[in-house]
C-alpha positions, 0 to 999 in steps of 0.5 A: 547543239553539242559540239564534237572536237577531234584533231589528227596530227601529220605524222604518216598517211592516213590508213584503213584503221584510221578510217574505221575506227575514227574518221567513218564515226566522225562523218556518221555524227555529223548532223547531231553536232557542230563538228571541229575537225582539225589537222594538229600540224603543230602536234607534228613538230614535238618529234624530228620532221622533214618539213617538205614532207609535213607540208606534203602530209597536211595536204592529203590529210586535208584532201582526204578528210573530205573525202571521207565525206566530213564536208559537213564539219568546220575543218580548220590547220591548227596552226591557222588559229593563233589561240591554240598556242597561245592559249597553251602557254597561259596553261603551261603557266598553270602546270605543274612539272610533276604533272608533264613529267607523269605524261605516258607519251613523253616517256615512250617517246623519248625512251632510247634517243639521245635528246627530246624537244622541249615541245614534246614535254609540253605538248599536253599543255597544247593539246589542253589549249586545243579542247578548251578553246572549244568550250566542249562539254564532253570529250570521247577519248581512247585509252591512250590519250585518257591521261592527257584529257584528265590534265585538261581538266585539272588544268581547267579547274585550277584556272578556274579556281585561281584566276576566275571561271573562265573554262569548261570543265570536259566530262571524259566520255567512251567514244562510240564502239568504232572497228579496231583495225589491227595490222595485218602483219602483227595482230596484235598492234593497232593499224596506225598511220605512224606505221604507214611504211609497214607491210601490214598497213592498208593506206586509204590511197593504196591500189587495188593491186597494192591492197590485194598483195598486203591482204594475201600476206595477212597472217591467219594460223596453221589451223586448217579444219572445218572451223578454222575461219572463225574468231577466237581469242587464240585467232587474232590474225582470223579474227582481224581480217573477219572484223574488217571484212565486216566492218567494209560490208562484207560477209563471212557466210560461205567462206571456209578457207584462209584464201577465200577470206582474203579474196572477200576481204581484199574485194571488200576492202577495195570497193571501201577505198574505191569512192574515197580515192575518186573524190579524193583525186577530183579534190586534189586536182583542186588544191584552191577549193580545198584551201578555201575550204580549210581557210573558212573553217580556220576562220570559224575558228579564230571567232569561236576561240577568240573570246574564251583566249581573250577571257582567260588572258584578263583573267590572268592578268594580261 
């Protein structure tokens, strides 16, 4: 059987375009592969946190990525299994500084602060140890985490090359066609959950009455013809709430004005979000059986992992 492997770091709630862009493909391939899914609480610190706040945002990650219906999967905390970064510093040992200094992330994110951590520099190495580890064989990767998985395999082939073959070398695949989700506010940047404090962001917790309000302030155009709910290139405020109507199972058929979209849309959306936020209520009243669970899959894990660190550690020379 193929094995899927995806982390999602801590960094905000996760949203609406998280759920149908990843985490609603992620449940629907579950039966076809062994799944690791995992929460990269140490992906989290490359960049200043508030502590209380990460532990606040691993828990409902954890809550809810059961409740999305990933029950099938080996779910598993980073940082619950000691191979990752250990095995990161062996590949930190096979790097290049040309190639870290190359890294898209990094630029962007230390643009216009003072000072980035020594971690955000390394974190590709971190996030090679995390798909290596897991010996996959292909690894579905948007546009932009590309660079970081082609690292992964030259860091692969040159430890291989050097030290012995030890490593899978991933094959860089596209991943299937998820909905993109653009905010509401802005159409033309993705719904992320690093903008979750965004008025344009759709939470997988938020209300129906908190829904309904981000909806109704959606942008569309000034276009008020016959035709105006269609979508167009020079639409895209249109065109996202049409996608995302139909990606929750709604239908445009009938709809011929801006109003009438967002009614279908916010209906649409909240009866979406309706199951997710009963489970994940019932999961958070019982924080032991979600901890068991995460427990049990790190578990797993520390089997799975433990033999390829220990394979590449005597490689090495340890």
């Amino acid at each position: 059987m193929s094995r899927n492997l995806s982390l999602l770091t801590p960094s905000g709630h996760l949203t609406l375009g998280n759920l149908l862009g990843a985490l609603r493909p992620m449940a629907a391939g579950q039966g076809d592969a062994d799944c690791f899914y995992g929460i990269a609480d140490l992906h989290a610190l490359t960049t200043t946190h508030d502590p209380a706040r990460l532990r606040s945002l691993v828990r409902e990650t954890a809550a809810l990525l059961l409740a999305v219906g990933l029950d099938e999967s080996t779910l598993f905390l980073q940082s619950r299994v000691p191979a990752h970064p250990q095995l990161a510093y062996l590949l930190e040992c096979t790097a290049y500084t040309g190639e870290l200094n190359r890294m898209i992330q990094f630029k962007e994110k230390g643009r216009g602060v003072d000072s980035t951590r020594v971690s955000l520099y390394t974190y590709p190495a971190l996030m090679a140890a995390d798909i290596l580890l897991y010996r996959a064989e292909q690894v579905p990767v948007g546009a932009d985490q590309r660079q970081h998985v082609e690292l992964t395999r030259d860091l692969a082939i040159r430890f291989n090359r050097t030290y012995g073959p030890v490593f899978t070398v991933p094959e860089i695949t596209v991943p299937p066609a998820g909905a993109r989700v653009m905010r509401l506010d802005d159409p033309t940047r993705k719904m992320g959950k690093s903008d979750a404090d965004a008025a344009g962001v759709v939470l997988l917790l938020d209300s129906p009455d908190v829904v309904r309000r981000k909806v109704a302030r959606a942008v569309t155009d000034s276009d008020t013809g016959t035709d105006a709910v269609r979508p167009a290139p020079e639409k895209p405020g249109v065109s996202n709430l049409l996608d995302i109507l139909t990606a929750c199972g709604g239908s445009a058929d009938g709809i011929a004005t801006y109003g009438a979209l967002k009614r279908a849309v916010t209906d649409a959306v909240v009866a979406e979000l309706e199951p997710i936020q009963k489970r994940y209520a019932e999961l958070a009243a019982d924080p032991a059986y979600v901890s068991a669970i995460f427990d049990a899959g790190a578990a797993r894990c520390r089997e799975v992992t433990g033999p390829v660190l220990a394979a590449a550690e005597a490689a090495i020379g340890l």
